[in-house]
N, C-alpha and C positions, 0 to 999 in steps of 0.2 A: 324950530330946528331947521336947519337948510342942507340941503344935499352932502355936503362933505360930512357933517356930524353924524348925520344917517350911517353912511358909508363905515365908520371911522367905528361905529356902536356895531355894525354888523358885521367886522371884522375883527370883534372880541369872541365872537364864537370860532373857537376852531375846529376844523374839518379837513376828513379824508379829502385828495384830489383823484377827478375821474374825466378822462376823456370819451365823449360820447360821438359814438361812429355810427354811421351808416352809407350804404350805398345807393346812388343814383344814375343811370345810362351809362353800367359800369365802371362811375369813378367810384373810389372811396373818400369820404369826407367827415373829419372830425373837428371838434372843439374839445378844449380843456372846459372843465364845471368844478365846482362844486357846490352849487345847488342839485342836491341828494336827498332821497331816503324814500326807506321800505316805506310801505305802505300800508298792505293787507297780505295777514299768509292765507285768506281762502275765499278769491284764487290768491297767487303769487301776484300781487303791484307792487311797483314800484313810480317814482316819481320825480322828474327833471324839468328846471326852469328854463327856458332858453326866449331870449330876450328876442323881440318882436322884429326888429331890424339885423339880428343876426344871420347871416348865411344860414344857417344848421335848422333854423326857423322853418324855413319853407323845404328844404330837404327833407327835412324829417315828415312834413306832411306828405309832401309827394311819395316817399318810400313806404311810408304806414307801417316804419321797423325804426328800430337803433340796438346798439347795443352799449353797454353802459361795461367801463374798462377802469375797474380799480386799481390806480397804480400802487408800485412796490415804492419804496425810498430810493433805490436806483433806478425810477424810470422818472426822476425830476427834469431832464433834458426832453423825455419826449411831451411832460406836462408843458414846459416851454414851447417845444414846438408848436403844438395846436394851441397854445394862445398865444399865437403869434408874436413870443419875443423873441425866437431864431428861427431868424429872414431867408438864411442859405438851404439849400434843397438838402435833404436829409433823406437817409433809405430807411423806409419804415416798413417794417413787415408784419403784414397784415395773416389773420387766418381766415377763413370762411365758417361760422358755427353755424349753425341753424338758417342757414343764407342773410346773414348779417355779417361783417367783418370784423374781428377783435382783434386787439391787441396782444401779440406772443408776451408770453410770460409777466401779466398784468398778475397781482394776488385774488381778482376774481374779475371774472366776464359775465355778465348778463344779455343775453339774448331777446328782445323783445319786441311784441307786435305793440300798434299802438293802443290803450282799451279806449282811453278819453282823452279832452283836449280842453283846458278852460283857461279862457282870457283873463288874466290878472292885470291890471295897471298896461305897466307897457313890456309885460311875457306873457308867455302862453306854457302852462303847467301840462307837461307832455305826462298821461300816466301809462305807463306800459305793464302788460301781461308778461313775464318771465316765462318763457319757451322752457326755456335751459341756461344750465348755469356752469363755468369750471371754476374751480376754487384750488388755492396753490398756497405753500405755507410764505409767508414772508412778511416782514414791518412796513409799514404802511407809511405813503408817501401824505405829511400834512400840512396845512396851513393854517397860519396867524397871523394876523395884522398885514396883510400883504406879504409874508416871505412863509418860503417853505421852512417845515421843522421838523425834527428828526425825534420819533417817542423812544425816549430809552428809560 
């Protein structure tokens, strides 16, 4: 199998989008993910890919926080933003939770320090402790095969 096919197989699974923030020398910095998911309820893990050459890579080691920003189905414009497919300066308004920064009116924010940290291929599987969490009612922003999708 060669890389596309890979990609193409792993894009049959679809998945909630989440942007993962944290703060460093008072900037805020995010990426869109969806490499997710729970982990353990005791304690509370959770657990994020973020690829080795990424900005958000060494951020996140340096901060030893993130917070992990479930998007609604109307926030696909901010999922675009942090994956950098809209280039124009955008006002994003951030909150402060547990000295992490999230995203206003995502359907759930997680708060987290980092627990552990292991090298896969070429990511590094970030697992975070859940601080705190807020949770909000709303349909969930999804993807498949590369485009966003709406559950109804």
């Amino acid at each position: 199998m060669d890389d596309r096919m890979f990609r193409i197989a792993m894009g049959k699974f679809a998945t909630g989008v989440t942007v993962i923030t944290t703060e460093v020398d008072g900037e805020v910095h995010g990426m869109t993910a969806n490499a997710f998911m729970s982990v353990s309820l005791d304690p509370k893990l959770v657990l994020i890919s973020v690829g080795d050459k990424a900005r958000m890579h060494d951020l996140i080691k340096r901060a030893d926080k993130f917070a992990v920003n479930i998007l609604s189905e109307e926030q696909k414009e901010m999922s675009m933003i942090f994956a950098g497919q809209i280039k124009e300066e955008r006002n994003v308004a951030f909150e402060d939770f547990e000295g992490t920064p999230i995203i206003k009116d995502s359907i759930v924010n997680l708060a987290c320090n980092v627990y552990d940290a292991h090298e896969a291929g070429d990511h590094t599987l970030f697992v975070g402790e859940v601080l705190n969490l807020n949770v909000q009612d709303g349909e969930p922003l999804a993807f498949f095969e590369g485009k966003y999708k709406e559950i109804s």
